[in-house]
VEXDREN-2710 file (C-alpha; in Angstrom, 1 decimal):
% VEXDREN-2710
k/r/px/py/pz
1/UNK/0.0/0.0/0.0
2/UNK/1.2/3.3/-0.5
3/UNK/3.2/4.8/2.1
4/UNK/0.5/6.1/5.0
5/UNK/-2.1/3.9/4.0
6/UNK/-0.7/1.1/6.5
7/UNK/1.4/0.5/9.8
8/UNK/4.6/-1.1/8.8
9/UNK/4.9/-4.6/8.2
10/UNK/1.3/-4.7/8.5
11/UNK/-1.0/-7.4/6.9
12/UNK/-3.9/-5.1/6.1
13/UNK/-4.5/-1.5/5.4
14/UNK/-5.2/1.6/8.0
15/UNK/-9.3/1.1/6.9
16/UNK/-10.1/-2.1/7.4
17/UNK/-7.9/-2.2/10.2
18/UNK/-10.1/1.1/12.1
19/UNK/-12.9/-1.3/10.9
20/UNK/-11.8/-4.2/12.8
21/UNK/-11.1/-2.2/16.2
22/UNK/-14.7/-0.6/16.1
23/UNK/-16.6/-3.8/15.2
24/UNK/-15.1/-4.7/18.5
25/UNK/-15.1/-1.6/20.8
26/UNK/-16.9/-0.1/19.4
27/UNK/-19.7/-2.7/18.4
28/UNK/-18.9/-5.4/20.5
29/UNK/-17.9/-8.4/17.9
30/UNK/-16.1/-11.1/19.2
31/UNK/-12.2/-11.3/17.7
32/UNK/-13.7/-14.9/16.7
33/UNK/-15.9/-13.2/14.7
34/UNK/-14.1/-10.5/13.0
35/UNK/-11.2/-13.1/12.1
36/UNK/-13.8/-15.3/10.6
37/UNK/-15.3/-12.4/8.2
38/UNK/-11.3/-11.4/7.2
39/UNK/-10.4/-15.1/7.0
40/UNK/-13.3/-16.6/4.9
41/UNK/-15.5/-13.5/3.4
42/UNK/-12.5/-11.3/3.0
43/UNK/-9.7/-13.4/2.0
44/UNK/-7.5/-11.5/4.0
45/UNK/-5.2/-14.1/6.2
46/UNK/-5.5/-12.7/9.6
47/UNK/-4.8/-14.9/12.5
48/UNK/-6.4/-13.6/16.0
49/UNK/-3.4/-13.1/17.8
50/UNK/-1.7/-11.1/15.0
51/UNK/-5.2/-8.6/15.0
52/UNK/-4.3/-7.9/18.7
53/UNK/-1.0/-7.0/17.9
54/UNK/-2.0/-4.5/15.2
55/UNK/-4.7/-3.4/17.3
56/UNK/-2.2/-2.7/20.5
57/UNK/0.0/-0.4/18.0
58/UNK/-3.1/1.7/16.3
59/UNK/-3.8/2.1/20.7
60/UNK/0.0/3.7/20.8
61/UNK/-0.9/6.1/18.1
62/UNK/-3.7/6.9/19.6
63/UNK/-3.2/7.2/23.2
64/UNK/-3.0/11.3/23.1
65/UNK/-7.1/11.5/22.3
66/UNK/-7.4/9.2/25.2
67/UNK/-5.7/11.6/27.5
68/UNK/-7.4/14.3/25.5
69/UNK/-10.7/13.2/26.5
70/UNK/-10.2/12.9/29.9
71/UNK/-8.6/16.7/30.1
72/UNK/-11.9/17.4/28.2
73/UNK/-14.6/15.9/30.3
74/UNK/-12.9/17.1/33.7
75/UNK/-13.0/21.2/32.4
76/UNK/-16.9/20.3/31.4
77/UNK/-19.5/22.3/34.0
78/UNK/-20.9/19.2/34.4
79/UNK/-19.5/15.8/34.6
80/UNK/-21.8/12.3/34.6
81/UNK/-19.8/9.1/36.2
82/UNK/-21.0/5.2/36.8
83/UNK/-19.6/2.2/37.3
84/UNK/-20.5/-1.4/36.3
85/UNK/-18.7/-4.9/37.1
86/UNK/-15.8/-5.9/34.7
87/UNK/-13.2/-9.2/34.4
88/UNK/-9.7/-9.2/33.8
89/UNK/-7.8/-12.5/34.0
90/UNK/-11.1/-13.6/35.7
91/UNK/-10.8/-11.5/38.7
92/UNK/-12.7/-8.9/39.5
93/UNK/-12.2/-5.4/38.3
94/UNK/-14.7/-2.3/37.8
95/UNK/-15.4/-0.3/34.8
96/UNK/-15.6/3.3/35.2
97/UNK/-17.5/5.4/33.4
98/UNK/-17.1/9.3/33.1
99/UNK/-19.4/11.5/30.4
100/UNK/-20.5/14.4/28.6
101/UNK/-23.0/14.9/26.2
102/UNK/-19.5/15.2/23.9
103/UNK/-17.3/12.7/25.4
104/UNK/-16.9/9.7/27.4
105/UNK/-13.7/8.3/29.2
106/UNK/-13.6/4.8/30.3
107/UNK/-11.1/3.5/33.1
108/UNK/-11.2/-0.1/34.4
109/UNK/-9.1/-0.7/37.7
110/UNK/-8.8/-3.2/40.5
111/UNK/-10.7/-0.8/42.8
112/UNK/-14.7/0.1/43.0
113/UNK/-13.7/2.5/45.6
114/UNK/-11.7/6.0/46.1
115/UNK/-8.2/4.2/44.7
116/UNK/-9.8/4.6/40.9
117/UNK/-11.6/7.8/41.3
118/UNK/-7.9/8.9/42.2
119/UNK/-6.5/7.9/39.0
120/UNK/-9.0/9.8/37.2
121/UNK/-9.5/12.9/38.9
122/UNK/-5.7/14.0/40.0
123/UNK/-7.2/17.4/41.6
124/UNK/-10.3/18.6/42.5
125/UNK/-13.7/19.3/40.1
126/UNK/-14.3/22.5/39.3
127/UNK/-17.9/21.7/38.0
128/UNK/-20.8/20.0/38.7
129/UNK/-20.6/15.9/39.6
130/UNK/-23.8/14.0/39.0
131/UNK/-23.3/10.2/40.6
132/UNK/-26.0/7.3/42.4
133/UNK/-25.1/7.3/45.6
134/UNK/-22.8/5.2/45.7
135/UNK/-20.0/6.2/48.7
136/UNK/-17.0/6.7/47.5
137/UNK/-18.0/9.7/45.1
138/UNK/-18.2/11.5/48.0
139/UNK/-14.3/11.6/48.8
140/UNK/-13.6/13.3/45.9
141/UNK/-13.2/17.2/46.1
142/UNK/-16.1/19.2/44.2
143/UNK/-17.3/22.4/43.8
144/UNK/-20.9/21.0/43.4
145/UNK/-23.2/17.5/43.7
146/UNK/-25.7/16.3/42.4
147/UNK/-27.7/13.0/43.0
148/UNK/-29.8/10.7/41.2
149/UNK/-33.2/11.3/41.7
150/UNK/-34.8/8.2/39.4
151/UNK/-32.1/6.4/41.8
152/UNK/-34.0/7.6/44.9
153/UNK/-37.5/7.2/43.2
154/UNK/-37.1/3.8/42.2
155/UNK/-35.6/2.6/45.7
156/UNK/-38.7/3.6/47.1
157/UNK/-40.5/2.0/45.0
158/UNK/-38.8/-1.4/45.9
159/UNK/-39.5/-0.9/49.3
160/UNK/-43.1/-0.5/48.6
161/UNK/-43.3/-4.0/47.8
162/UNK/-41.7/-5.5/51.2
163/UNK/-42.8/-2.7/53.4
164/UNK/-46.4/-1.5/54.0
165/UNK/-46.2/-0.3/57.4
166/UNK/-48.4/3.1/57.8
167/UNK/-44.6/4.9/58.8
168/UNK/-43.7/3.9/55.4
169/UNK/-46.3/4.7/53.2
170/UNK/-46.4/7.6/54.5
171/UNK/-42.9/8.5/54.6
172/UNK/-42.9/7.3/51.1
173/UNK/-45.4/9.4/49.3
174/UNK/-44.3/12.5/51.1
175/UNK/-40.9/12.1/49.7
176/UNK/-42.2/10.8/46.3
177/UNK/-44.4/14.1/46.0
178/UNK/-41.6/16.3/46.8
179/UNK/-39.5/14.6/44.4
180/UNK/-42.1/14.9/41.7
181/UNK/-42.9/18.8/42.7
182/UNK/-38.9/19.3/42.1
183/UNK/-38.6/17.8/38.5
184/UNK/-41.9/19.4/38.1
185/UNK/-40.2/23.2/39.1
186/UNK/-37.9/22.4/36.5
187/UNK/-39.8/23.0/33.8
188/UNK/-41.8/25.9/34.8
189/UNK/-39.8/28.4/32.5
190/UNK/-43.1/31.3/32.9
191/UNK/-42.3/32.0/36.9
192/UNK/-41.5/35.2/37.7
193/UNK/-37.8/35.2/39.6
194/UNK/-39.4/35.6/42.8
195/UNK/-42.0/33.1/42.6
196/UNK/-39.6/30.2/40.9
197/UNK/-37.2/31.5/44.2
198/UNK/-40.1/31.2/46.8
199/UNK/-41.0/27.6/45.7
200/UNK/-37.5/26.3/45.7
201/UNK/-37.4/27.5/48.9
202/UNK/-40.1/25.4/50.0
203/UNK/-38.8/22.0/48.1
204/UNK/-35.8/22.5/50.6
205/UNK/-37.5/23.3/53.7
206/UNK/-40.3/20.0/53.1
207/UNK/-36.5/18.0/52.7
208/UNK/-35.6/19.5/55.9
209/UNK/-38.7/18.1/57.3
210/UNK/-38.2/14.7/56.1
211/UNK/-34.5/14.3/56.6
212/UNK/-36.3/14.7/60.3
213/UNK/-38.4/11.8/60.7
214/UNK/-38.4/10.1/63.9
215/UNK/-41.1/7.5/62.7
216/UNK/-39.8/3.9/64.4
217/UNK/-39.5/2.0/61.4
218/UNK/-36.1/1.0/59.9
219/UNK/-36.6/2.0/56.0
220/UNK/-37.9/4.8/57.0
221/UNK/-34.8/5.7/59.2
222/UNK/-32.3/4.7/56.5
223/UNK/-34.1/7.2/54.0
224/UNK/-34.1/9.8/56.2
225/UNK/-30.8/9.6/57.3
226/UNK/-29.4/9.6/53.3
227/UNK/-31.5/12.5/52.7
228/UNK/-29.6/14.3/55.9
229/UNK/-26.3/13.2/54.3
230/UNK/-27.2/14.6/50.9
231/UNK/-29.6/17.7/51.9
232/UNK/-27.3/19.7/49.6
233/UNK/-27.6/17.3/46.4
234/UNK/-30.8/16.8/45.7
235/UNK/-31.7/19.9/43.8
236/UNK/-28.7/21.6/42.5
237/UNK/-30.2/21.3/39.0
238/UNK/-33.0/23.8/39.8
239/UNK/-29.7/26.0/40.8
240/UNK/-27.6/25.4/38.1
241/UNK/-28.1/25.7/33.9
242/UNK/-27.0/22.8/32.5
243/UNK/-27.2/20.4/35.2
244/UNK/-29.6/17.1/35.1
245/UNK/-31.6/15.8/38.0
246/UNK/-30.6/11.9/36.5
247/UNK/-27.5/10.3/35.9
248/UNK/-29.1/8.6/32.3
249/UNK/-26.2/10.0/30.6
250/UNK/-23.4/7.7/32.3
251/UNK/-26.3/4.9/32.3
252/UNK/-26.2/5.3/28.8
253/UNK/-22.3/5.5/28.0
254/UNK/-22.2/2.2/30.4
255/UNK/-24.3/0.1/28.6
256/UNK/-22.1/-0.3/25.5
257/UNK/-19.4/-1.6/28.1
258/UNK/-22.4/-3.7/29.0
259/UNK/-22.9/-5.3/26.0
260/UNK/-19.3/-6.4/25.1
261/UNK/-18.4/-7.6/28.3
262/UNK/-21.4/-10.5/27.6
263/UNK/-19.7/-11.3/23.7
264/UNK/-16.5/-11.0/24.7
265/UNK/-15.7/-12.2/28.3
266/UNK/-14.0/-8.9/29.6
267/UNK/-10.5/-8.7/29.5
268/UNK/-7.5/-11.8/29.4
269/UNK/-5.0/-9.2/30.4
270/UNK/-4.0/-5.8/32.2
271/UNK/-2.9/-4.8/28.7
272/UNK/-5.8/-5.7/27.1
273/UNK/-7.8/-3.9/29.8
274/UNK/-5.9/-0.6/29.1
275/UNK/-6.6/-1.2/25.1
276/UNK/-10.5/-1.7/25.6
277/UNK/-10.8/1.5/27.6
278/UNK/-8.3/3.5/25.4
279/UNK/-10.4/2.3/22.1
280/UNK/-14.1/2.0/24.0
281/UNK/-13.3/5.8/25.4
282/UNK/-12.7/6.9/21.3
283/UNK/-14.7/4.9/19.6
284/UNK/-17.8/6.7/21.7
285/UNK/-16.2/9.9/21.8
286/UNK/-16.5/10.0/18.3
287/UNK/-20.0/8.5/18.2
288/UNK/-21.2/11.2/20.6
289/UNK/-19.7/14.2/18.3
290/UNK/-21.7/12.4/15.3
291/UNK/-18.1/11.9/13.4
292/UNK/-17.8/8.9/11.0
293/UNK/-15.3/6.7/13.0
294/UNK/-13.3/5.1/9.8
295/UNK/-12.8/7.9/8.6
296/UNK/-12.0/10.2/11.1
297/UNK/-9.4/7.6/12.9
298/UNK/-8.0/6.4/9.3
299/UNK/-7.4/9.7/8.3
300/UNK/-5.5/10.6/11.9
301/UNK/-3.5/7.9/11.3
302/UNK/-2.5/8.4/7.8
303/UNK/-1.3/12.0/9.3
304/UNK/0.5/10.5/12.4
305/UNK/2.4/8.1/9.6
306/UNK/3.1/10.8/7.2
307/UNK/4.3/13.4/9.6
308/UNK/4.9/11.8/13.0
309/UNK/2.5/13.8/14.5
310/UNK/-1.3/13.2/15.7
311/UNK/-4.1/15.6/14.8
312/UNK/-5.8/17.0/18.1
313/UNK/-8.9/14.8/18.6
314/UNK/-11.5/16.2/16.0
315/UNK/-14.3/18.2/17.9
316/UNK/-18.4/17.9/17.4
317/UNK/-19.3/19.6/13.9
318/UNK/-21.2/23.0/14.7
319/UNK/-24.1/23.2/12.5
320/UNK/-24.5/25.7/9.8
321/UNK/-26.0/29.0/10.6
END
């Protein structure tokens, strides 16, 4: 192939070797089945393990978006983040997830708890962090929270089912209502300052109320005592442009990860761990910013071969007008 067009030495060309990458991280194919379509549809001899090894060289080249996007999504006013089970070697490892609406940065580490959220964020967020309630968010530095509320909502709707004391019911549809009224504030974009200020008022003061409950019943305890520990969470986005009551975003970005860890079994190694978030993290990047992924990646690589030198990670087109 003409020089550019292919890594040295390599077997197939800069295309269909983008194209192989995002069938898998980006799509989720098993290396089974891509070998299979090059081997036998193709006719290009490709065995598994010599994919991989192209695969862990086009992940070299491209390592600087990876950084890039995590810069990127930690300057963002508002940051989603989730976390889902992942394997590597078959133990037990986590797969973090950490979003925009334009970018998405995947980590997978040893740790569920404050070890990885380390790694990730190396100082403190200047923005907005929307989590579950999950602990360990919490021992990370912010400048602002915000918490789940389909998270709370549906909790209490799973107690519903094993608890029907009066306390609870109760408890329950008080906190639901608020809930609802909150999400419901949201949207009322014809409130005069003063008025839209007055009722947000309120929202906080009925939390105050049942972040007090005394009722002797233990679910009912428990809820009150997270909505103590997150009184300031709960309703930053009526405060704040830009931020969501829900974490849907990260849910979102997750289950991709989802998807291929059922086809493919996770991860054999720590190097192949780093290569599935490296390529995951760019492959939706680019998805997100609506940019064709062959091409865009192809093309970047064509330049890095040509002049030694990576492009800057291509941003979202802006429409015209």
């Amino acid at each position: 192939p003409p020089v550019g067009e292919a890594l040295p030495r390599a077997t197939i060309g800069n295309q269909l070797l983008v194209l192989t990458a995002w069938l898998h991280y980006g799509l989720g194919n098993t290396l089974s089945q891509i070998t299979s379509v090059l081997n036998y549809h193709l006719n290009f001899q490709v065995s598994e393990g010599g994919l991989i090894q192209m695969w862990y060289r086009l992940q070299e080249i491209l390592y600087a978006w990876y950084q890039q996007i995590g810069e990127e999504v930690k300057q963002q006013a508002a940051l989603f983040a989730d976390e889902t089970g992942w394997r590597v070697a078959g133990i037990t490892h986590w797969l973090w997830c950490f979003t925009t609406k334009l970018a998405t940065y995947y980590l997978i580490d040893r740790s569920r708890g404050e070890p990885a959220l380390r790694r990730f964020f190396t100082e403190a967020f200047q923005g907005t962090l929307i989590t579950d309630f999950w602990g360990p968010y919490e021992r990370i530095e912010a400048a602002t929270r915000q918490k789940c509320l389909p998270h709370l909502l549906r909790e209490l709707m799973k107690v519903e089912v094993r608890n029907k004391s009066p306390a609870w019911l109760a408890f329950s549809k008080k906190l639901k209502r608020l809930l609802q009224d909150a999400l419901r504030l949201e949207k009322r974009e014809d409130l005069a300052p003063e008025s839209y200020a007055s009722r947000r008022q309120r929202l906080q003061d009925r939390l105050r109320e049942l972040a007090a409950a005394t009722e002797d019943d233990d679910d009912v305890q428990r809820l009150a005592k997270r909505l103590r520990k997150y009184h300031d969470d709960l309703f930053t986005f009526l405060d704040l442009e830009g931020v969501a009551s829900n974490n849907n975003q990260a849910e979102r970005e997750i289950r991709p990860a989802v998807i291929i860890r059922k086809n493919s079994l996770c991860n054999r190694s720590q190097d192949g761990a780093e290569m599935q978030a490296v390529m995951m993290s760019i492959y939706r990047t680019l998805k997100l910013r609506g940019l064709d992924p062959i091409k865009t990646i192809a093309g970047a690589v064509r330049e890095y071969l040509l002049t030694g030198k990576l492009p800057p990670l291509p941003s979202a087109p802006t429409s015209a007008g």
